[in-house]
LONULUM-349981 format. One line per field, with one value per residue (C-alpha): residue in one letter; x, y, z. Coordinates in Angstrom, 2 decimals. Example, Ala and Ser with C-alpha at 12.3 -4.5 7.8 and 13.67 -1.06 7.14 Angstrom:
2
residuo = (a, s) $
u = (12.30, 13.67) $
v = (-4.50, -1.06) $
w = (7.80, 7.14) $
//
This chain:
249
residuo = (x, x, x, x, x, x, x, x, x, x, x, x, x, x, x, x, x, x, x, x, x, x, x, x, x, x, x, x, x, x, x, x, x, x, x, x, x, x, x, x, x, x, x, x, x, x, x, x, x, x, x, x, x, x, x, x, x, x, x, x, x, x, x, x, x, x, x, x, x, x, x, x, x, x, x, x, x, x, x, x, x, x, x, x, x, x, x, x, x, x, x, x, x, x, x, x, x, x, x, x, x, x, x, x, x, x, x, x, x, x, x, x, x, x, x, x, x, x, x, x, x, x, x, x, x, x, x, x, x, x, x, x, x, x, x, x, x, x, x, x, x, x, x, x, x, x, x, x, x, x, x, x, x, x, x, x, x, x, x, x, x, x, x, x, x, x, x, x, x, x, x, x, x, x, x, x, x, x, x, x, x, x, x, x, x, x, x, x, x, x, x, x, x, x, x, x, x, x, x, x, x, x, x, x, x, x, x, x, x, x, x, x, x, x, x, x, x, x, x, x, x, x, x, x, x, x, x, x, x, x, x, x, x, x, x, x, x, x, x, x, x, x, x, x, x, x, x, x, x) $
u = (0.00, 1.54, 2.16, -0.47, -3.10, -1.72, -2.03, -5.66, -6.53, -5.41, -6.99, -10.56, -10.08, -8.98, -12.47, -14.21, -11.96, -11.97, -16.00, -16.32, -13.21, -15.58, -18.77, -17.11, -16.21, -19.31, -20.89, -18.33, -18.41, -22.13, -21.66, -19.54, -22.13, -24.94, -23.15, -22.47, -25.51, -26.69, -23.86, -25.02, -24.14, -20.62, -21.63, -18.18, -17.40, -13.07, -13.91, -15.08, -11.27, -12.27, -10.63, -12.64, -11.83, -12.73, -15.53, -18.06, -17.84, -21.05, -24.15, -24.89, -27.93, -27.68, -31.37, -31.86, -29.34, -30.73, -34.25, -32.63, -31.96, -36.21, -35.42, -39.17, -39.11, -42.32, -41.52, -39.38, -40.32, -39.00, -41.21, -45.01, -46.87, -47.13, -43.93, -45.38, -46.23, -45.56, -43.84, -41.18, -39.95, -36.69, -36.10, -32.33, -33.03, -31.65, -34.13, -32.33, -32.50, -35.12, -36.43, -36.64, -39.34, -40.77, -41.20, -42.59, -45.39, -45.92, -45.76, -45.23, -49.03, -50.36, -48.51, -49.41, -53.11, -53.40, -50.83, -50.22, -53.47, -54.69, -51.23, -49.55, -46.74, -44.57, -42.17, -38.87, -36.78, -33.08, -31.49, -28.77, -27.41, -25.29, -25.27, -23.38, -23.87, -27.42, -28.33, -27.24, -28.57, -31.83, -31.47, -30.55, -33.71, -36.33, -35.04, -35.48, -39.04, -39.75, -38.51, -41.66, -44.07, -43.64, -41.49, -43.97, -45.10, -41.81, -40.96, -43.50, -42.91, -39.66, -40.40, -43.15, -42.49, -40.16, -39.26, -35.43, -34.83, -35.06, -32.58, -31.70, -30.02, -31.12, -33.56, -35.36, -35.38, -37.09, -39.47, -40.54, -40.81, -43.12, -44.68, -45.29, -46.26, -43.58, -44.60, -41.54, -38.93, -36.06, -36.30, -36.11, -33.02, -31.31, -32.22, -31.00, -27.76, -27.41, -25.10, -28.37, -29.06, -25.31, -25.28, -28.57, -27.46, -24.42, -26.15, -28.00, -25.28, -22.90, -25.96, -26.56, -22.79, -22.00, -24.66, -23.18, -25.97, -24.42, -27.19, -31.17, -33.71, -32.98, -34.96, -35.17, -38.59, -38.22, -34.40, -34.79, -33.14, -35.43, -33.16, -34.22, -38.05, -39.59, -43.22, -46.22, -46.76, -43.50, -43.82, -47.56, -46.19, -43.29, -45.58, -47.89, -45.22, -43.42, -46.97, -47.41, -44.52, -44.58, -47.85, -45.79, -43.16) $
v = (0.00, 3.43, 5.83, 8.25, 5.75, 4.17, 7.52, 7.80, 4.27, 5.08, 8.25, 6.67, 4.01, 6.28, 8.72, 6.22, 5.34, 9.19, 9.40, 6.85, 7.79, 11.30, 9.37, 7.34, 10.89, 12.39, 9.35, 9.18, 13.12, 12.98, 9.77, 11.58, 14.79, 13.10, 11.07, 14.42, 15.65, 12.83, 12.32, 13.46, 17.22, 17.66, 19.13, 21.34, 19.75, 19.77, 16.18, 15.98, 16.49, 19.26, 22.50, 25.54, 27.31, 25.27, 26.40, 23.51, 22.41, 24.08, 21.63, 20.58, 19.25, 17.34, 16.49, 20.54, 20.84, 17.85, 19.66, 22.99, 20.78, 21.10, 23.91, 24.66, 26.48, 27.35, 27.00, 24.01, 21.45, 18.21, 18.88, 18.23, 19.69, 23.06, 24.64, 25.76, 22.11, 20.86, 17.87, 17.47, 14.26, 14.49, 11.60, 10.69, 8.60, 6.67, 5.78, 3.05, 1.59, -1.33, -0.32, 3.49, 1.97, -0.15, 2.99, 5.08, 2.62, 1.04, 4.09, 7.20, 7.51, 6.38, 9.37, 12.10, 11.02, 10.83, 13.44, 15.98, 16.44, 17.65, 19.84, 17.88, 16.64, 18.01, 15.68, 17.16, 15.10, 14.79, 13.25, 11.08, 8.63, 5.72, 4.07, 5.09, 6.71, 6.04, 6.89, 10.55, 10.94, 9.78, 12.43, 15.22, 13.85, 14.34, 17.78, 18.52, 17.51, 19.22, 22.28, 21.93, 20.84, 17.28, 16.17, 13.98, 12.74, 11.57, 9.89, 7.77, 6.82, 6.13, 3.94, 2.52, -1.69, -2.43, 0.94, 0.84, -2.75, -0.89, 1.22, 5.01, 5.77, 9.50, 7.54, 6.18, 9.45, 11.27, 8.28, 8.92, 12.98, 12.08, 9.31, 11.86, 14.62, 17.06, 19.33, 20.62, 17.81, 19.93, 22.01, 18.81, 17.72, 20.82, 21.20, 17.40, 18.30, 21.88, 23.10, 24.10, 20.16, 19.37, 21.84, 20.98, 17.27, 18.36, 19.87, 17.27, 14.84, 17.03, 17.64, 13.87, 12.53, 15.53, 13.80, 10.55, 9.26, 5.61, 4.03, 4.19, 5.41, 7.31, 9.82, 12.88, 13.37, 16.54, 15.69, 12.63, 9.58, 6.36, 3.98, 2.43, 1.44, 0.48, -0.48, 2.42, 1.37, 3.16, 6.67, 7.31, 6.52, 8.48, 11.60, 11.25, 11.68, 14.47, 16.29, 16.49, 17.64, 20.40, 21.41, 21.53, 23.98) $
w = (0.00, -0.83, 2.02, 1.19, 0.96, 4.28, 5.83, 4.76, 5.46, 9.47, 9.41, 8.65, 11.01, 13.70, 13.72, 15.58, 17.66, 18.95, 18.37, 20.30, 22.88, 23.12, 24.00, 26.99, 28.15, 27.87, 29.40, 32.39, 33.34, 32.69, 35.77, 37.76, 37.61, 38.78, 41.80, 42.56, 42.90, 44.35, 47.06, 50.94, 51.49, 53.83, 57.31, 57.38, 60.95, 62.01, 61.80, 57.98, 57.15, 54.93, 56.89, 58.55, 56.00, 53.12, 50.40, 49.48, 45.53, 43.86, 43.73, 40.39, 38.96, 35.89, 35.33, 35.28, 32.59, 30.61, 31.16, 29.69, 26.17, 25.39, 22.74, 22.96, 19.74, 18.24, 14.49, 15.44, 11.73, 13.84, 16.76, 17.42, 20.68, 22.36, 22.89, 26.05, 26.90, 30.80, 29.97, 27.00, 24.98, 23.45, 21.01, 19.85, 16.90, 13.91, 10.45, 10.14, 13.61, 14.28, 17.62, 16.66, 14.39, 16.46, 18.72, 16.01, 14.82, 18.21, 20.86, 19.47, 17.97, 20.85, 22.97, 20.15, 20.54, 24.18, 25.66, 22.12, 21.78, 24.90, 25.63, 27.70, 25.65, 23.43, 21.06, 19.95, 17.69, 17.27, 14.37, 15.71, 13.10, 14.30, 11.07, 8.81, 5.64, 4.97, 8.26, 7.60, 4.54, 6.17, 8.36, 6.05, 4.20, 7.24, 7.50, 4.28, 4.44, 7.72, 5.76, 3.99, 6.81, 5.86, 8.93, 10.47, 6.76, 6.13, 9.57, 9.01, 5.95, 6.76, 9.79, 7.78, 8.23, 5.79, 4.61, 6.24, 4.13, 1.25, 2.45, 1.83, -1.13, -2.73, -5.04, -2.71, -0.45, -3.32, -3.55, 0.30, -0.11, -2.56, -0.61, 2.14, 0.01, -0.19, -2.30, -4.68, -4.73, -6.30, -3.62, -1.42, -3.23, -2.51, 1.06, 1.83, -0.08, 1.44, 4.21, 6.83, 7.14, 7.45, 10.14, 11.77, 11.99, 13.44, 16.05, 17.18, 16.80, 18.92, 21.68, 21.83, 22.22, 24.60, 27.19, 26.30, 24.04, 22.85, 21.51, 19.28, 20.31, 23.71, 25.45, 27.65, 29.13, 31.49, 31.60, 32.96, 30.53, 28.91, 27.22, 24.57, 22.66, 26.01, 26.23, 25.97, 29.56, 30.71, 29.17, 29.77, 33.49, 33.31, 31.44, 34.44, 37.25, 34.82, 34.73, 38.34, 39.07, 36.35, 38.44, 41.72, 40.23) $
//
């Protein structure tokens, strides 16, 4: 193999390595924040070892910050709900990842008709691709739609059974803009190839990995974590306890 190709070669295969080197981090410090938070509060007595004149470490509280990600943005495409909502979903997701569909045609409905619809909920979505790169052109793809009020179209046509076997090549992107109605396709094309969905993906990527989201789906509801596509069950219970303690506040 010539040097410049060798060079290349351990270039690619060193991204993620550091990608994922970056996640641990985020994951660890993201740890270490909330044992903090958790851990019992020193008294300050001579006996604590700590000094008399020794200033306590500010409190943190991580599920405030992860509460402070709801961008509650009322022309936010990618999100359904009232941006004034009392309890907010934040969904890290991949089109091309089997339980983020199974959560889409399974639960996700279900919460949009009992908890959207009255004002409870709000759903804010955050395109997080893990693989590869299908998965971000996927992504680029679902903001382009949502650029024409077609977001929630196209995520289910995407998530549709059997859509992500079919994969996501720019042919059959086109084929689900049209599927879900978009209503000028050039313009689709050029917003899935521009630089505002490069950097909108970007964002969300960097958001996700920087509170050590590792794996599809995960949520934030009020800034407190759900791993993975767990049963209905589990988020109308966890929207409930959310809700009344939005009314306490």
């Amino acid at each position: 193999m010539p040097s410049s190709k060798k060079s290349s070669a351990q270039k690619s295969a060193t991204k993620p390595l550091l990608i994922s080197a970056g996640v641990a981090l985020a994951a660890i410090t993201l740890g270490l924040v909330s044992w903090r938070a958790t851990a019992p509060a020193e008294n300050g007595s001579a006996g604590s070892g700590s000094g008399s004149g020794a200033v306590a470490a500010p409190r943190i509280d991580p599920a405030a910050e992860l509460k402070a990600l709801a961008r509650r943005e009322s022309g936010d495409k990618l999100a359904v709900g009232r941006a004034d909502a009392p309890v907010v979903l934040i969904e890290y997701s991949d089109f091309k990842c089997g339980y983020c569909g199974k959560f889409a045609r399974d639960t996700e409905p279900e919460l949009v008709k009992k908890y959207v619809a009255d004002g409870t909920l709000r759903i804010e979505w955050r395109n997080f691709p893990i693989f590869g790169a299908e998965s971000e052109a996927a992504a680029k793809a679902a903001w382009a739609a949502g650029q024409q009020d077609r977001f929630d179209a196209f995520h289910a046509a995407a998530y549709a059974g059997g859509s992500k076997e079919k994969g996501f090549a720019e042919p059959r992107l086109v084929e689900l803009a049209r599927e879900a109605g978009v209503p000028d396709l050039e313009r689709f094309k050029a917003d899935m190839a521009g630089e505002q969905a490069a950097a909108a993906l970007k964002k969300d990527q960097e958001e996700g990995y920087r509170i050590g989201v590792t794996s599809t789906p995960s949520f934030l509801l009020n800034g407190k974590p759900i791993a993975g596509a767990q049963p209905l069950d589990t988020f109308t219970a966890a929207i409930a306890r959310a809700k009344a303690e939005a009314a306490k506040q």
